[in-house]
VEXLUM-885496 format. One record per residue: residue number from 1; residue in three letters; x, y, z of N, C-alpha, C in turn. Coordinates in steps of 0.2 Angstrom, whole numbers, plus 5000, padded with zeros to 4 digits. Each point is the difference from the previous one (the first is absolute). Last residue first. Layout:
N
<resi:NUM&resn:ALA&n.x:X&n.y:Y&n.z:Z&ca.x:X&ca.y:Y&ca.z:Z&c.x:X&c.y:Y&c.z:Z>;
...
END
This chain:
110
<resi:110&resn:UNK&n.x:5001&n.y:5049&n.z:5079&ca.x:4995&ca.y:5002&ca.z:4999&c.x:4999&c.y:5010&c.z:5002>;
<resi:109&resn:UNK&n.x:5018&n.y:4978&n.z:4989&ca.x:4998&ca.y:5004&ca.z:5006&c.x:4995&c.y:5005&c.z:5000>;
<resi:108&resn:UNK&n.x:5003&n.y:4974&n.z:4987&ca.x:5000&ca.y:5008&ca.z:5001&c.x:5001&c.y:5004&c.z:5006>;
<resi:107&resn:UNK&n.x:4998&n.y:4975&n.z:4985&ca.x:5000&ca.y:5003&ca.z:5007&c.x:5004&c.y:5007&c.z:5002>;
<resi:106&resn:UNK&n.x:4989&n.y:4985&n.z:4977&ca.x:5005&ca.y:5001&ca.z:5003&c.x:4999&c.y:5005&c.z:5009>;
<resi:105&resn:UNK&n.x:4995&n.y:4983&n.z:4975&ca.x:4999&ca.y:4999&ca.z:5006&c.x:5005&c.y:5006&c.z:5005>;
<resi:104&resn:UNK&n.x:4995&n.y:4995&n.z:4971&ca.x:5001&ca.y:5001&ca.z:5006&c.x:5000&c.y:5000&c.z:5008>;
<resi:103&resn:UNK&n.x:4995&n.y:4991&n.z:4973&ca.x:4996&ca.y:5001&ca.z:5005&c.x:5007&c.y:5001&c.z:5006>;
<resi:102&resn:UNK&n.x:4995&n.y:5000&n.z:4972&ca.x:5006&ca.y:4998&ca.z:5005&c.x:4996&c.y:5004&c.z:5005>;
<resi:101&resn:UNK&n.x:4995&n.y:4990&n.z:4975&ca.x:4999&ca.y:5003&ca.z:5005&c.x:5002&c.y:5000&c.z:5006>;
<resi:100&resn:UNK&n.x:5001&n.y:4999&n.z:4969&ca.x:5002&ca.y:4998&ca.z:5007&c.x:4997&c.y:5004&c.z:5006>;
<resi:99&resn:UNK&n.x:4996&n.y:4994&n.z:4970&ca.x:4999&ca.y:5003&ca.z:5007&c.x:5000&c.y:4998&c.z:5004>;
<resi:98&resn:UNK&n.x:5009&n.y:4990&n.z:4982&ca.x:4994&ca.y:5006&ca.z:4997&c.x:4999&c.y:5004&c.z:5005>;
<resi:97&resn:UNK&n.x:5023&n.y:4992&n.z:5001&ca.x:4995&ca.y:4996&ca.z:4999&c.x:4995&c.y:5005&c.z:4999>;
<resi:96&resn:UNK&n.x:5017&n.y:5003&n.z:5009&ca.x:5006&ca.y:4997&ca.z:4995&c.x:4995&c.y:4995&c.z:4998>;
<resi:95&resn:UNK&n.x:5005&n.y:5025&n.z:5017&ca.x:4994&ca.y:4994&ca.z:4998&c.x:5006&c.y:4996&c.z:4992>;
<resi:94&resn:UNK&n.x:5010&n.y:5014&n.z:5022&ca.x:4998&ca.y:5000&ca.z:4992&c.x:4995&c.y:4993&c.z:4999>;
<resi:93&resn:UNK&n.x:5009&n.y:5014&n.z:5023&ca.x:4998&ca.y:4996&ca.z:4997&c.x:4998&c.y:5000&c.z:4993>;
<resi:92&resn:UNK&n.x:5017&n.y:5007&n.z:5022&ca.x:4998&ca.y:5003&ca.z:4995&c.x:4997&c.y:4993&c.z:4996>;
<resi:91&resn:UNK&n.x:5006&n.y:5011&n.z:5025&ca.x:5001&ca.y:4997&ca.z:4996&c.x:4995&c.y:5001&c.z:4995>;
<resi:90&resn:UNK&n.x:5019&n.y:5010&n.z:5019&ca.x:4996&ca.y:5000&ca.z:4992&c.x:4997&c.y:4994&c.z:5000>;
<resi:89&resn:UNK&n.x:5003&n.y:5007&n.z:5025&ca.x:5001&ca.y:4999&ca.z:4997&c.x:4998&c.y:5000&c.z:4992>;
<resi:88&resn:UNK&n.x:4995&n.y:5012&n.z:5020&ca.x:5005&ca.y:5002&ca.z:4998&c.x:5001&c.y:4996&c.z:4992>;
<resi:87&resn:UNK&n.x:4991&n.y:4989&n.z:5024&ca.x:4997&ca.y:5008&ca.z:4997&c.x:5007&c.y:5001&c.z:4996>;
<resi:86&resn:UNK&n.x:4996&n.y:4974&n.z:4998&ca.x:5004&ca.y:5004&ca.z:5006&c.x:4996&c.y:5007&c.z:4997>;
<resi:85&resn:UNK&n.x:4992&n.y:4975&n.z:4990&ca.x:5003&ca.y:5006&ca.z:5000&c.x:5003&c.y:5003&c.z:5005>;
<resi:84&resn:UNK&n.x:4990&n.y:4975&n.z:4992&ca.x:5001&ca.y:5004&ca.z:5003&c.x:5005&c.y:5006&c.z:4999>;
<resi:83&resn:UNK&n.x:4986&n.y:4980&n.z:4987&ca.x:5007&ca.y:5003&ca.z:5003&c.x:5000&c.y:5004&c.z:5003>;
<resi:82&resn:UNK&n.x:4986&n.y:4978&n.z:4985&ca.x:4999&ca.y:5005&ca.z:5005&c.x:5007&c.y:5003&c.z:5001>;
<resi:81&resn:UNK&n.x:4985&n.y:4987&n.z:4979&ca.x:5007&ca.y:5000&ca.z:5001&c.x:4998&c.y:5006&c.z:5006>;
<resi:80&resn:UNK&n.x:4982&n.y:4994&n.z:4989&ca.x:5003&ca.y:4992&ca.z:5006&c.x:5007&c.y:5003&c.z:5000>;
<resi:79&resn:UNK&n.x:4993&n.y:5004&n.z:4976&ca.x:4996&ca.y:5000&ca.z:5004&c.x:5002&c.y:4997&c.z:5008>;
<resi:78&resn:UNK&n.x:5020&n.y:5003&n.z:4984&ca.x:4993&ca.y:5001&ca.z:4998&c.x:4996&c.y:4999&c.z:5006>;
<resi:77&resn:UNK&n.x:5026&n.y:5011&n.z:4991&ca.x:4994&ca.y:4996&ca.z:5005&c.x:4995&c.y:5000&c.z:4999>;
<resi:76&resn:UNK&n.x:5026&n.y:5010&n.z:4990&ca.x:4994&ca.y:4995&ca.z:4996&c.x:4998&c.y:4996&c.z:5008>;
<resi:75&resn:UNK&n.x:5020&n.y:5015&n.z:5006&ca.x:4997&ca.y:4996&ca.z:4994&c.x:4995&c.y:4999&c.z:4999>;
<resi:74&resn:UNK&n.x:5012&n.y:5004&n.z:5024&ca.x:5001&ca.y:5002&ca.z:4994&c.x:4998&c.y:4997&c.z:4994>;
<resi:73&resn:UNK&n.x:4999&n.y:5006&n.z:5029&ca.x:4997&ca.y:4998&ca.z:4996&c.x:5001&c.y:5001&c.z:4992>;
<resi:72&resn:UNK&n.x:5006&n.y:5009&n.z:5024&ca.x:4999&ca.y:4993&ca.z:4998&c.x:5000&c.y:4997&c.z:4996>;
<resi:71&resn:UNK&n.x:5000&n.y:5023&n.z:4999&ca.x:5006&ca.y:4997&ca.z:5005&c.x:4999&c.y:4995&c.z:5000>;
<resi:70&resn:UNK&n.x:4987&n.y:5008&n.z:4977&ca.x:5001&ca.y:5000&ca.z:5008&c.x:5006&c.y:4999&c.z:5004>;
<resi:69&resn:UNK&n.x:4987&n.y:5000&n.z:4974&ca.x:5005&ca.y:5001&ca.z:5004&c.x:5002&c.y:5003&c.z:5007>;
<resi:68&resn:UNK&n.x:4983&n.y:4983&n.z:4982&ca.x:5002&ca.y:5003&ca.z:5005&c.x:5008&c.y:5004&c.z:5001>;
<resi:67&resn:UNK&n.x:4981&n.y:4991&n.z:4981&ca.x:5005&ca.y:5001&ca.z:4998&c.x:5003&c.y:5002&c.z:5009>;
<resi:66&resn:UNK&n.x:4978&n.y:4989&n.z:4995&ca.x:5001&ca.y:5007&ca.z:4999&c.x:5010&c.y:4999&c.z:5002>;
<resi:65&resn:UNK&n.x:4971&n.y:4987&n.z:4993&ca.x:5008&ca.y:5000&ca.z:5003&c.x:5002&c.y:5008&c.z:4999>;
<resi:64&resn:UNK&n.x:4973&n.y:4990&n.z:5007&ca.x:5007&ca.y:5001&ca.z:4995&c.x:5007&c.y:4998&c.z:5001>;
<resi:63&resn:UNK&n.x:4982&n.y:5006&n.z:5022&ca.x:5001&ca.y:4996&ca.z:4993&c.x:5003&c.y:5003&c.z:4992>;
<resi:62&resn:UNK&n.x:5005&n.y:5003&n.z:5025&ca.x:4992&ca.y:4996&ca.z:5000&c.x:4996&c.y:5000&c.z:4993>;
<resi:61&resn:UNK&n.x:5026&n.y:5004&n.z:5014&ca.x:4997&ca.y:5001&ca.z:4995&c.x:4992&c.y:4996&c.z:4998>;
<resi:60&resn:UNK&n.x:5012&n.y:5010&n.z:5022&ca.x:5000&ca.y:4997&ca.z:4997&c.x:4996&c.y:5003&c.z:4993>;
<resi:59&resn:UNK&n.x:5015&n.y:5007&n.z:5024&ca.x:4999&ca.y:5003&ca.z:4993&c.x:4998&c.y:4992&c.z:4999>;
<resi:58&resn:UNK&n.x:5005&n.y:5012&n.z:5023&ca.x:4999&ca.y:4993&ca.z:4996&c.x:4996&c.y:5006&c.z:4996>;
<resi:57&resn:UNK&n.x:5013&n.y:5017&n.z:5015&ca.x:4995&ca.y:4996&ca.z:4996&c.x:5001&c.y:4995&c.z:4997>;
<resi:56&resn:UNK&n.x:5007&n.y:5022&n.z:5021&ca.x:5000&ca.y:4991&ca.z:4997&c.x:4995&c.y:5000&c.z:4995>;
<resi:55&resn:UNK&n.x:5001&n.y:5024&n.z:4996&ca.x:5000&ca.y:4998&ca.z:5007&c.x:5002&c.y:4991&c.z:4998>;
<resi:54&resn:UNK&n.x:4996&n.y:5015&n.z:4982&ca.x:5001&ca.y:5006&ca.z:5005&c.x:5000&c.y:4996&c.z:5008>;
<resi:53&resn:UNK&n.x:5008&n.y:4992&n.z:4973&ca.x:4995&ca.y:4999&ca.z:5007&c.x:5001&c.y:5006&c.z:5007>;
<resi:52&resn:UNK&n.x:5002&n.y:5001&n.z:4971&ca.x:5006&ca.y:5002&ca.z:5006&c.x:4996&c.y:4997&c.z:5007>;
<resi:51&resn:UNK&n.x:4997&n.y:4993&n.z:4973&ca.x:4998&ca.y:5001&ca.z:5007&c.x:5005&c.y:5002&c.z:5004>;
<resi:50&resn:UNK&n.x:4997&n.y:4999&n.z:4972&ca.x:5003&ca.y:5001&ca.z:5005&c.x:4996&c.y:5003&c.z:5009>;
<resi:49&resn:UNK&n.x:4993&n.y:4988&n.z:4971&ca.x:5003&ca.y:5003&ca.z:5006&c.x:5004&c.y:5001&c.z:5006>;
<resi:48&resn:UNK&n.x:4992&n.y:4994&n.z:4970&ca.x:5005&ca.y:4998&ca.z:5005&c.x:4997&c.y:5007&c.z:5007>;
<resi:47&resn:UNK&n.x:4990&n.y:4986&n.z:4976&ca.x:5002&ca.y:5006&ca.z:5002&c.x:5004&c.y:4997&c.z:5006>;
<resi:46&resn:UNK&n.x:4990&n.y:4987&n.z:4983&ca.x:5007&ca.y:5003&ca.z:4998&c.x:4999&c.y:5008&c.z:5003>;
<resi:45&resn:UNK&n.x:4976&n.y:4988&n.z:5004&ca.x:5006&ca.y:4997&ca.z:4998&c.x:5005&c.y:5004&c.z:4997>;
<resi:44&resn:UNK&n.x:4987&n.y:5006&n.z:5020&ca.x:4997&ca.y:4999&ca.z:4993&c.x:5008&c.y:4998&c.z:4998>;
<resi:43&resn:UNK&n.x:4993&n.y:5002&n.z:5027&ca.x:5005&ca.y:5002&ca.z:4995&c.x:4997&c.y:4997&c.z:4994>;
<resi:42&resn:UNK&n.x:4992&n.y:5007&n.z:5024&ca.x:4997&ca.y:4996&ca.z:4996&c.x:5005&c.y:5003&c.z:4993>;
<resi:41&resn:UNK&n.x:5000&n.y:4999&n.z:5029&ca.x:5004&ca.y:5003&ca.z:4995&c.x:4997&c.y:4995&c.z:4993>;
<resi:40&resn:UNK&n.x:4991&n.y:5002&n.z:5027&ca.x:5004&ca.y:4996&ca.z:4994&c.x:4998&c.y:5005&c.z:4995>;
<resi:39&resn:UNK&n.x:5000&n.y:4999&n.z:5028&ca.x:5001&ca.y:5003&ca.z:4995&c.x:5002&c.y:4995&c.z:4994>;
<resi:38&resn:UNK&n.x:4996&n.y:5002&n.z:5029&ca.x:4999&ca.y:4996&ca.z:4994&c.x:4997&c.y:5005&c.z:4994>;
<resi:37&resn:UNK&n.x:5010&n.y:5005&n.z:5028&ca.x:4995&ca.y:5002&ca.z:4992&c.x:5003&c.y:4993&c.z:4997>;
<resi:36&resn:UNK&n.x:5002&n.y:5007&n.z:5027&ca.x:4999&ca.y:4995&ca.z:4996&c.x:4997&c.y:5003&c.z:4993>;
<resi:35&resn:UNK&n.x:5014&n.y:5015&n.z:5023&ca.x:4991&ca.y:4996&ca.z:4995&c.x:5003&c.y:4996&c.z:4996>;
<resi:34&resn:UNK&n.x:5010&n.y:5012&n.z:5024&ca.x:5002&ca.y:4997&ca.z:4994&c.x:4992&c.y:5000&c.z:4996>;
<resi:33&resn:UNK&n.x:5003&n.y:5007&n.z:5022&ca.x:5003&ca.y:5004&ca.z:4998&c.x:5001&c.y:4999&c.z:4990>;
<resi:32&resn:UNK&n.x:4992&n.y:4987&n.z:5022&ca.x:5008&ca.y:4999&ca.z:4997&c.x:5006&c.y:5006&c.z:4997>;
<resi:31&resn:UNK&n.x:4976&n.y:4995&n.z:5010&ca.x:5004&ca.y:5001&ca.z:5007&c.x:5008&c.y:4999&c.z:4999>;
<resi:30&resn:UNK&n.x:4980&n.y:4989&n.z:4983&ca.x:4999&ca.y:5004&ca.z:5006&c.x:5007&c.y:5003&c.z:5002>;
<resi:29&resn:UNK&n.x:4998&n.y:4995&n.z:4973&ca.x:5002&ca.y:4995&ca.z:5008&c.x:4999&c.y:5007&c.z:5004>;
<resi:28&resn:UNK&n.x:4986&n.y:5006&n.z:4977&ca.x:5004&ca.y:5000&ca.z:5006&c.x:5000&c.y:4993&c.z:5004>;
<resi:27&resn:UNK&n.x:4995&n.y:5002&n.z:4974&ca.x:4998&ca.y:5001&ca.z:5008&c.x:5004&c.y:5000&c.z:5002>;
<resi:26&resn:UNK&n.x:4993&n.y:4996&n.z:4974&ca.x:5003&ca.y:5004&ca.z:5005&c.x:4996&c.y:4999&c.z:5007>;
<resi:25&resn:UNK&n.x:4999&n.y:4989&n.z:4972&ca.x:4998&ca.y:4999&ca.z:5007&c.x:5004&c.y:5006&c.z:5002>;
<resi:24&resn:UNK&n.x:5001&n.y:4998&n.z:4978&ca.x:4992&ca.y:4996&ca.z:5000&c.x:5000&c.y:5000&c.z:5007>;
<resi:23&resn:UNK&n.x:5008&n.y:5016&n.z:4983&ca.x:5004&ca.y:5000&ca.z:5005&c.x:4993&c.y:4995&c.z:5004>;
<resi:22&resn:UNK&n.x:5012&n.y:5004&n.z:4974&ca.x:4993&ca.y:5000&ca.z:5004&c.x:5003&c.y:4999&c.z:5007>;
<resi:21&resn:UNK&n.x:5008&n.y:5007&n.z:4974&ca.x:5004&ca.y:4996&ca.z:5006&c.x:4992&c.y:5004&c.z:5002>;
<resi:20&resn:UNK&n.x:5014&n.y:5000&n.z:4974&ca.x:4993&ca.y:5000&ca.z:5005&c.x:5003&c.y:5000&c.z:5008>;
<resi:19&resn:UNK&n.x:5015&n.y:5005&n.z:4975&ca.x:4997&ca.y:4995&ca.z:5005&c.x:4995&c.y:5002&c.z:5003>;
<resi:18&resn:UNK&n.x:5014&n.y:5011&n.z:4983&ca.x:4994&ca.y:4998&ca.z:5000&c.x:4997&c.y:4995&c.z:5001>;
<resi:17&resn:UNK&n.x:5016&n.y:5020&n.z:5007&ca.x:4999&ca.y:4995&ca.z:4999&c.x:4994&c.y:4998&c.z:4997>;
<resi:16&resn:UNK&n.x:5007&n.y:5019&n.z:5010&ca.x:5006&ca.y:4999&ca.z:4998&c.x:5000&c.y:4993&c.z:4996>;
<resi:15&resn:UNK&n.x:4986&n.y:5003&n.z:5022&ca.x:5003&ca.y:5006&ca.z:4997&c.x:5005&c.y:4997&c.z:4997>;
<resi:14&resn:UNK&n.x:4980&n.y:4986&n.z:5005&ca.x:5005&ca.y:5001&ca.z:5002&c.x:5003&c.y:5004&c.z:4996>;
<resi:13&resn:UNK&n.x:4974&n.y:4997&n.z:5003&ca.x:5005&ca.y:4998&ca.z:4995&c.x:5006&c.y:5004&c.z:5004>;
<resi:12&resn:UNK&n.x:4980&n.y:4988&n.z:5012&ca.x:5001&ca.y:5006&ca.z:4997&c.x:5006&c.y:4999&c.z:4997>;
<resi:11&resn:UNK&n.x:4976&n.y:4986&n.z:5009&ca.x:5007&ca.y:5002&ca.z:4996&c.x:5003&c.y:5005&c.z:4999>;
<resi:10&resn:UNK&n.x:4982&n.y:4991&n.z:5020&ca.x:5000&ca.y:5006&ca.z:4995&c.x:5009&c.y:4998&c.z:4997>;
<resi:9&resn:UNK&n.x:4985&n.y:4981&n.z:5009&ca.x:5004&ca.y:5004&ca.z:5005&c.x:5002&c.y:5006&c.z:4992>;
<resi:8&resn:UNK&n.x:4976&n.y:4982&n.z:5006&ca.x:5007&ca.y:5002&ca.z:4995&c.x:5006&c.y:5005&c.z:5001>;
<resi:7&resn:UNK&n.x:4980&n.y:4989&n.z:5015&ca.x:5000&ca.y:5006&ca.z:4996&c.x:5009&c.y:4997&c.z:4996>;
<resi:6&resn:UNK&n.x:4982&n.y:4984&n.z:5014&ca.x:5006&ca.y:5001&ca.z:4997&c.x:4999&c.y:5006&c.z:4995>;
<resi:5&resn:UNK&n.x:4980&n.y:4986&n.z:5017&ca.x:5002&ca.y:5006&ca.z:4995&c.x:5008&c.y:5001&c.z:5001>;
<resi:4&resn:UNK&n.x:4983&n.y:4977&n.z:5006&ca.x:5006&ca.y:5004&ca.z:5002&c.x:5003&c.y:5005&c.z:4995>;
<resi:3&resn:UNK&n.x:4979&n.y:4984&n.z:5012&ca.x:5003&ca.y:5004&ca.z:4992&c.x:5004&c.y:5005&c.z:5002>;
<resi:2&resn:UNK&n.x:4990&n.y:4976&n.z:5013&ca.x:5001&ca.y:5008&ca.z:5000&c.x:5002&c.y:5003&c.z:4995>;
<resi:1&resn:UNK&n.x:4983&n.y:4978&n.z:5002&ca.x:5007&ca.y:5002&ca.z:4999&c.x:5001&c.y:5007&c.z:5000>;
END
């Protein structure tokens, strides 16, 4: 059987807060000019943040709940709830559990 080494992606604490976020994927689409990141955001409970997406992004929640305030999307969601973003857009998460986490997907320009 082959053994598969997984590094743990460096957490850094988000400015202004006491959330976390880890950046688990990046790459380049060839010949687009664009990248693929994947990002999540690790919220403790009774704290609240705000993502400005800096490019398209589906936003899920991968686990916990978390209070949403999005264009899409408003109130109390729990694990399994997805939604997409525009660059620019606020959205803003409050935990409404011991700890939530919110995974990113987003497409950049490079």
């Amino acid at each position: 059987m082959i053994k598969i080494t997984r590094t743990m992606p460096a957490h850094e604490v988000l400015p202004g807060t006491k959330a976390r976020t880890a950046l688990l994927f990046s790459t380049p689409i060839p010949g687009s000019g664009l990248r693929v990141e994947v990002r999540e955001y690790y919220v403790s409970e009774g704290n609240e943040i705000t993502v400005a997406p800096p490019g398209e992004a589906l936003c899920e929640i991968r686990g916990g709940k978390f209070d949403v305030t999005a264009p899409a999307v408003k109130g109390e969601r729990v694990a399994g709830t997805m939604w997409t973003a525009a660059p620019g857009d606020r959205v803003v998460v409050k935990t409404t559990s011991e700890m939530a986490i919110l995974r990113c997907t987003y497409v950049v320009s490079q």
